[in-house]
N, C-alpha and C positions, 0 to 999 in steps of 0.2 A: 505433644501439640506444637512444640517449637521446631520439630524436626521438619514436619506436614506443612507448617506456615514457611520455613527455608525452600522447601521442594518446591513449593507454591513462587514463592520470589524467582526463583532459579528459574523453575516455566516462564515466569513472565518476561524476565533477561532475555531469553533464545525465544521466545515468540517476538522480542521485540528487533532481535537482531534478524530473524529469517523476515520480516516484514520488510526492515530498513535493505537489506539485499534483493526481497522480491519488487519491491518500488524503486530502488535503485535500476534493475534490468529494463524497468518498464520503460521509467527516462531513456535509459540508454535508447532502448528497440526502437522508442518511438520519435527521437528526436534527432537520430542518425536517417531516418527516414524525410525529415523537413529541413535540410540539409542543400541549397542552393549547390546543384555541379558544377562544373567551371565552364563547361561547354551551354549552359543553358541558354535556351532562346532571347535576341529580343524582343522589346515591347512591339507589340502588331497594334493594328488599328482594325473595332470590331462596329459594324452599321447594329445595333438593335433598337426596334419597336420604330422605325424614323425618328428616333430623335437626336440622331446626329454622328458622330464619332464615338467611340469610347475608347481609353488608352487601358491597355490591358498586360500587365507583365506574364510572361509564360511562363514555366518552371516545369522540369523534369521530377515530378516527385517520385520518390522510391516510396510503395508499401510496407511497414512492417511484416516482419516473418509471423502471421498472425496463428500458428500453431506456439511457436513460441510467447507469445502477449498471453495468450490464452490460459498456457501453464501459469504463466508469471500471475498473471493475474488469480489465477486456483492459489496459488503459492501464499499472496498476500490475504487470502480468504481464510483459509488454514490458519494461516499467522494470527491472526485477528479473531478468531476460534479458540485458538489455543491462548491466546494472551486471557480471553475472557473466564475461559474456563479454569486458567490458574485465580485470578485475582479474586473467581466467585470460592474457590477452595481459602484461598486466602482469608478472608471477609469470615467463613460460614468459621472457621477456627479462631480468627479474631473474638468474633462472639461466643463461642466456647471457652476462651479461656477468659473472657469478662464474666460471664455468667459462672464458673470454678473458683473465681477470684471474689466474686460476690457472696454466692452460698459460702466459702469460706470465712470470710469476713461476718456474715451471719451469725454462724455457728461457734464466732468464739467472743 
């Protein structure tokens, strides 16, 4: 039971690190994309509805590579699947060796 509840831990380790790498990329992907260029436009002046002027900054945004967000983001799902499904192995052994440690106790 101690081996099963180790394995169980272990899962939960690497589901927790492939999560913190698959959310790490995401930052990257997505924040490399909101990223002001050097070349970017001035502020223009924009007429709407007639009420007057409005002062408007422009910006060159870049898209995320959205094939890649996509994985990333399956990546962190997986992760978060896998984390759950160790800590539920974890738990359902936990209670097996309460309930071993009980009827033991019982019995003598």
């Amino acid at each position: 039971m101690i081996k099963a509840m180790d394995y169980a831990v272990q899962g939960m380790r690497q589901a927790t690190n492939q999560a913190n790498d698959a959310a790490g990329r995401i930052i990257r992907g997505t924040s490399n994309s909101l990223n002001v260029p050097e070349q970017a436009t001035a502020p223009e002046t924009i007429t709407s509805n007639n009420t007057g002027p409005v002062r408007t900054a422009t910006r060159d945004l870049v898209a995320p590579n959205s094939d890649t967000l996509i994985f990333d983001i399956v990546d962190l799902k997986v992760a978060e699947l896998n984390f759950k499904a160790n800590a539920a192995v974890y738990k359902r052994m936990a209670d097996m060796t309460d309930e071993f440690i009980n009827n033991f106790a019982r019995k003598t």
